[in-house]
C-alpha positions as CSV (number, residue, x, y, z in Angstrom):
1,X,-19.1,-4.1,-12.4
2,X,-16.2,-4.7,-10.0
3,X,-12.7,-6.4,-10.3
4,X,-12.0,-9.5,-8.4
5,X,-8.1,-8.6,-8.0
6,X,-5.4,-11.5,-6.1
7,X,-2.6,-10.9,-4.1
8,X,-0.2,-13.7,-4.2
9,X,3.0,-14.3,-4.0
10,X,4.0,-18.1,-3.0
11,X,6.8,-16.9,-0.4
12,X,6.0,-16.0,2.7
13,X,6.9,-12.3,4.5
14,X,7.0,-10.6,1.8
15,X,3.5,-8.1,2.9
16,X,0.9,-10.2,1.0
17,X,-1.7,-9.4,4.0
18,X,-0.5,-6.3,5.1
19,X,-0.9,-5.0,1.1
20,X,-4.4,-6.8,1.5
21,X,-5.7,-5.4,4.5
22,X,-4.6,-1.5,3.9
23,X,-5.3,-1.1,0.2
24,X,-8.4,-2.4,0.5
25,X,-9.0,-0.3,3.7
26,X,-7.9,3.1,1.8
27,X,-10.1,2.3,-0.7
28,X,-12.8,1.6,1.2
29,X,-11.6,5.1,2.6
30,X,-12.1,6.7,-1.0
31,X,-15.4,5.8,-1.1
32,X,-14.6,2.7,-3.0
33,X,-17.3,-0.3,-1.9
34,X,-14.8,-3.3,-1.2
35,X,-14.7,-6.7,-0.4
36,X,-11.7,-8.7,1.1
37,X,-11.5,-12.3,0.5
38,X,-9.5,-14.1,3.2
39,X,-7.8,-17.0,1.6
40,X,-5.1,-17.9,3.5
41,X,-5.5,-20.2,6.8
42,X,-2.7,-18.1,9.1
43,X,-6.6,-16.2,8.7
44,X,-4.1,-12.8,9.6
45,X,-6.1,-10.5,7.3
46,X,-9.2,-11.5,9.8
47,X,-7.7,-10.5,13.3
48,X,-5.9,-7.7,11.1
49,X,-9.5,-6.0,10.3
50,X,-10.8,-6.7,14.2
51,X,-12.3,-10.1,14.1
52,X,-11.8,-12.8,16.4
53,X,-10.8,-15.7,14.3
54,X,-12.4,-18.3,17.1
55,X,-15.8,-17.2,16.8
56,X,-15.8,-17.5,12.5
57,X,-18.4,-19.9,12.2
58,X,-19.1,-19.2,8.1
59,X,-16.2,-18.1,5.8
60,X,-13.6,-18.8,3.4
61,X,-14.0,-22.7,4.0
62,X,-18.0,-22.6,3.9
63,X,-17.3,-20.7,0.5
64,X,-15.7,-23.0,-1.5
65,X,-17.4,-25.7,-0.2
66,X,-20.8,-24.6,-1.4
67,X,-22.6,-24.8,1.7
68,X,-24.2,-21.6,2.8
69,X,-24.7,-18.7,0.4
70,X,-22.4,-16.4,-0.4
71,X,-23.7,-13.6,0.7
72,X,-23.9,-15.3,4.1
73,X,-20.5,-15.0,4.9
74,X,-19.7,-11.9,4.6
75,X,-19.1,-9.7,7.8
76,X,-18.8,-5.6,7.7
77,X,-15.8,-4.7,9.4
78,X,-15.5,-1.4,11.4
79,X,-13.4,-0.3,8.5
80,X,-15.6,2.1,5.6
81,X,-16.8,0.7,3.0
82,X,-15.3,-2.1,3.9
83,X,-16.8,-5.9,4.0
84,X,-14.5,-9.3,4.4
85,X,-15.3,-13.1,4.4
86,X,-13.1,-14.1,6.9
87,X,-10.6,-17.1,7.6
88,X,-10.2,-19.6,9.9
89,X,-7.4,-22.8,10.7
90,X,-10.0,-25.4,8.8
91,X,-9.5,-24.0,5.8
92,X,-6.3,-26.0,5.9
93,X,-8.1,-28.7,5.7
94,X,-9.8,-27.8,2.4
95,X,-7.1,-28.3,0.0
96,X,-7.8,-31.8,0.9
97,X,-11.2,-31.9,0.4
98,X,-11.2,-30.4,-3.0
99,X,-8.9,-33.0,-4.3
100,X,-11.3,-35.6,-5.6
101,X,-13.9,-33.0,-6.8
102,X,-15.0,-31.6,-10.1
103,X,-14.0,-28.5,-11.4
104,X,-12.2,-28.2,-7.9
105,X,-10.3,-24.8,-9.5
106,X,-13.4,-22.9,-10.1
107,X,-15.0,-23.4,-6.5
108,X,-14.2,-20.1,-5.9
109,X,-15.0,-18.4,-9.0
110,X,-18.2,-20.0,-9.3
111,X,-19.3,-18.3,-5.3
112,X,-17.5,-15.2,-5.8
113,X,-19.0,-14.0,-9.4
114,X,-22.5,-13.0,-8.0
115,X,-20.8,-10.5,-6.1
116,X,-19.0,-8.4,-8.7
117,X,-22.1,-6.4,-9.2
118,X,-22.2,-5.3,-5.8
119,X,-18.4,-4.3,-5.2
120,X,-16.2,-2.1,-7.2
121,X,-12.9,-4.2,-5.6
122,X,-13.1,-7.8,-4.4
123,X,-9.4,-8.6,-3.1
124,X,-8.3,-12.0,-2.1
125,X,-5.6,-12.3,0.3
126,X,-3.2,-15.4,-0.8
127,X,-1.8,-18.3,0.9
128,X,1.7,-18.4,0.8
129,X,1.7,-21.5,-1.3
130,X,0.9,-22.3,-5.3
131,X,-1.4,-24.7,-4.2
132,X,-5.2,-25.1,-4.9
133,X,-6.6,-22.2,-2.7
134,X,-4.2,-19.9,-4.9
135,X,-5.6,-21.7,-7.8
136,X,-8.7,-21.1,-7.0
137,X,-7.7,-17.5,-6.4
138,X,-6.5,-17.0,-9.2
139,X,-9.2,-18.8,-11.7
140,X,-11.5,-16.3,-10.1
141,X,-9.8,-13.5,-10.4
142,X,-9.2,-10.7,-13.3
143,X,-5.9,-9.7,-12.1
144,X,-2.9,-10.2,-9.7
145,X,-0.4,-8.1,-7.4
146,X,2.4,-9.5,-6.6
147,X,4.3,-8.1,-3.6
148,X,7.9,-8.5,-3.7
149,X,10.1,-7.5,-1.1
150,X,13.1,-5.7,-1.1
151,X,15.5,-7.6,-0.1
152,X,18.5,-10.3,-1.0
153,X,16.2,-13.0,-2.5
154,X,13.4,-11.0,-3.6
155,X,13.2,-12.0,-7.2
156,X,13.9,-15.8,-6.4
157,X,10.5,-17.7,-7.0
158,X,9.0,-14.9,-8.8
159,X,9.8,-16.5,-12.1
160,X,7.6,-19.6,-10.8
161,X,4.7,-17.7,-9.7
162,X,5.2,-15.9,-13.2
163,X,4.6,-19.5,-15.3
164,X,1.9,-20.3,-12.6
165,X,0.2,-17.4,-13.8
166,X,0.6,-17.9,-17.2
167,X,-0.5,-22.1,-16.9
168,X,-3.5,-20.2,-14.7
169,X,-4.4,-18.2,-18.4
170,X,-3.9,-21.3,-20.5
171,X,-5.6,-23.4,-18.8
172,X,-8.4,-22.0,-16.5
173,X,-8.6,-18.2,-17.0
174,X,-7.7,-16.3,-19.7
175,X,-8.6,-13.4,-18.6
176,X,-6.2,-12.9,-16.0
177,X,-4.2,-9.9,-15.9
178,X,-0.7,-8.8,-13.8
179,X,-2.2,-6.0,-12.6
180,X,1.6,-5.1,-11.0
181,X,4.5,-6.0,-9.0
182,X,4.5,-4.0,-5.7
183,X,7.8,-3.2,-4.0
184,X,7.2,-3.7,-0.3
185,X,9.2,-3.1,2.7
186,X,11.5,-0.2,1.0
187,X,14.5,1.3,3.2
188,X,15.7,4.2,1.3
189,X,18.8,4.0,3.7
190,X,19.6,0.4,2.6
191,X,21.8,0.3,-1.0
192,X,20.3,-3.1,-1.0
193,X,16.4,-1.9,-1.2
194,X,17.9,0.6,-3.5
195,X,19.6,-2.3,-5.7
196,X,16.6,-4.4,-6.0
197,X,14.5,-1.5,-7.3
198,X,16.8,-0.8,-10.1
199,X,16.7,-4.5,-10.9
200,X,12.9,-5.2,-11.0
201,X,12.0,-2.2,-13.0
202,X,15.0,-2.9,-15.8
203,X,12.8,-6.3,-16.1
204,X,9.7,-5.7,-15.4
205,X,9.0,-1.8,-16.5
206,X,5.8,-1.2,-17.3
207,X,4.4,-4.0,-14.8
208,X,5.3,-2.6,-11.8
209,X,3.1,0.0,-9.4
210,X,5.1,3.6,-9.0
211,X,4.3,3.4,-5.4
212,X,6.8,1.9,-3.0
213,X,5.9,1.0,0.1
214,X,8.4,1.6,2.7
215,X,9.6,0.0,5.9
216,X,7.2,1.4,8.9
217,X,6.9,0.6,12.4
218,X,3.5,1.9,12.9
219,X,2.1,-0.7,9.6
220,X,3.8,-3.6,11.4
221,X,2.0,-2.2,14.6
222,X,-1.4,-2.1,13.5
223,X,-2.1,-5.8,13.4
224,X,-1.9,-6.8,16.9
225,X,-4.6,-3.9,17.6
226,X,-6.9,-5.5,14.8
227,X,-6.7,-2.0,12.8
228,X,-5.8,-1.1,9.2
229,X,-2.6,1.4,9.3
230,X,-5.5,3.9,8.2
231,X,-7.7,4.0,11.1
232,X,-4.7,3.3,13.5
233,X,-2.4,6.3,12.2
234,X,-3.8,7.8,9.5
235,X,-0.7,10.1,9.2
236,X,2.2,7.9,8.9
237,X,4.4,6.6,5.9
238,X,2.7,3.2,6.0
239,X,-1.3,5.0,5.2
240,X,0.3,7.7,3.1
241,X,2.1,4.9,0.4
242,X,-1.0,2.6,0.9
243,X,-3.7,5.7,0.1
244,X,-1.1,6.7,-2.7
245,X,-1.7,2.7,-3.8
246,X,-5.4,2.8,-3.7
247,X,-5.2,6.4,-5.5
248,X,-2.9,4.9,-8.3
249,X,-5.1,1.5,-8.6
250,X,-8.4,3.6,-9.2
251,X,-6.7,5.6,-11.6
252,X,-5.4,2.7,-13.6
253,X,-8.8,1.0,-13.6
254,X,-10.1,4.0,-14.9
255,X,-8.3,4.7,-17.7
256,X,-9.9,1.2,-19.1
């Protein structure tokens, strides 16, 4: 049985897709069978794993919609182990669409369930919003990561997206877990990065991942050549703390 697991974090540049795209890529790589869900229109996670975003015909819109299978829109990437149901600049549109319908918080949920049987990781990339697709996100979901950057305003808005999850558990999903807070975009150098790692783990402790991932050229290189950091440098920093990531979320999982 696999865990549907969300990444979300309502402010934007803060590594939601790049988190996204290379854990589920390294644990595709450790012979983990995964599924990335992109949710977020900016459809980044998409060209990130290779695809052309022009040519998505079925995906993350179709899904919530209802109107093809499930199965249907999911594409293997070149990535192993490795599928995604891609994005594309309509889903924009679907926020709108859901307003007026019933039990418009579990479209998701209600397409995505069928699959947990066939995946050990289903991860859903976020929009950069607390609206209705990260509602739906997180409804369907049995846990979250939340990236948070580290820098100057890094734990402004975190307390919101903290009562959204907990409004999320009263209301539509009780289930849902914080599976951790994940510093991104570390800089040892910086007294800054340094600061704000001493702050969220005096508050947060327990909640949040030992791995840091740290400030790399090559991970903010990858995109544009529609690769995961793993298959385009397998040996820098950026694959090293996202394998170390993937490592520490099987372990976790496991202990259950």
């Amino acid at each position: 049985m696999g865990k549907i697991i969300a990444i979300a974090n309502q402010k934007g540049g803060v590594g939601k897709t790049t988190t996204s795209v290379n854990l589920a890529a390294s644990l595709g790589v450790l012979e983990k069978k995964v599924l990335l869900i992109d949710a977020d229109p900016q459809a980044n996670a998409t060209s990130g794993l290779g695809i052309d975003v022009e040519s998505v015909e079925i995906g993350t819109y179709q899904l919530l919609e209802h109107s093809v299978a499930t199965k249907d829109a999911i594409v293997k990437t070149a990535s192993p182990n490795l599928d995604i149901i891609p994005s594309h600049i309509d889903l924009v549109a679907i926020e709108i669409e859901l307003v007026d319908k019933e039990q418009r918080e579990y479209m998701m949920k209600q397409a995505i369930t069928s699959l947990k049987d066939d995946y050990d990781f289903i991860l859903i990339d976020c929009a950069p919003s607390l609206g209705l697709l990260t509602l739906n996100a997180l409804t369907a979901a049995d846990a979250v990561i939340i990236p948070i950057q580290c820098e100057y305003f890094a734990l402004e808005g975190l307390g919101k997206l903290l009562n959204t999850v907990k409004s999320v558990q009263k209301i539509h999903n009780e289930h849902l877990d914080i599976e951790g807070l994940l510093l991104t975009m570390y800089d040892s150098r910086l007294r800054l990065s340094n600061q704000v790692v001493d702050e969220v783990k005096k508050h947060f402790d327990q909640m949040v991942f030992k791995t840091i991932i740290q400030r790399n050229v090559r991970l903010s290189e990858a995109p544009s050549y529609g690769e995961s950091i793993i298959s385009y440098d397998a040996g820098s920093k950026g694959a090293n703390n996202y394998l170390s990531l993937a490592q520490e979320l099987i372990e976790k999982n496991a202990e259950k």
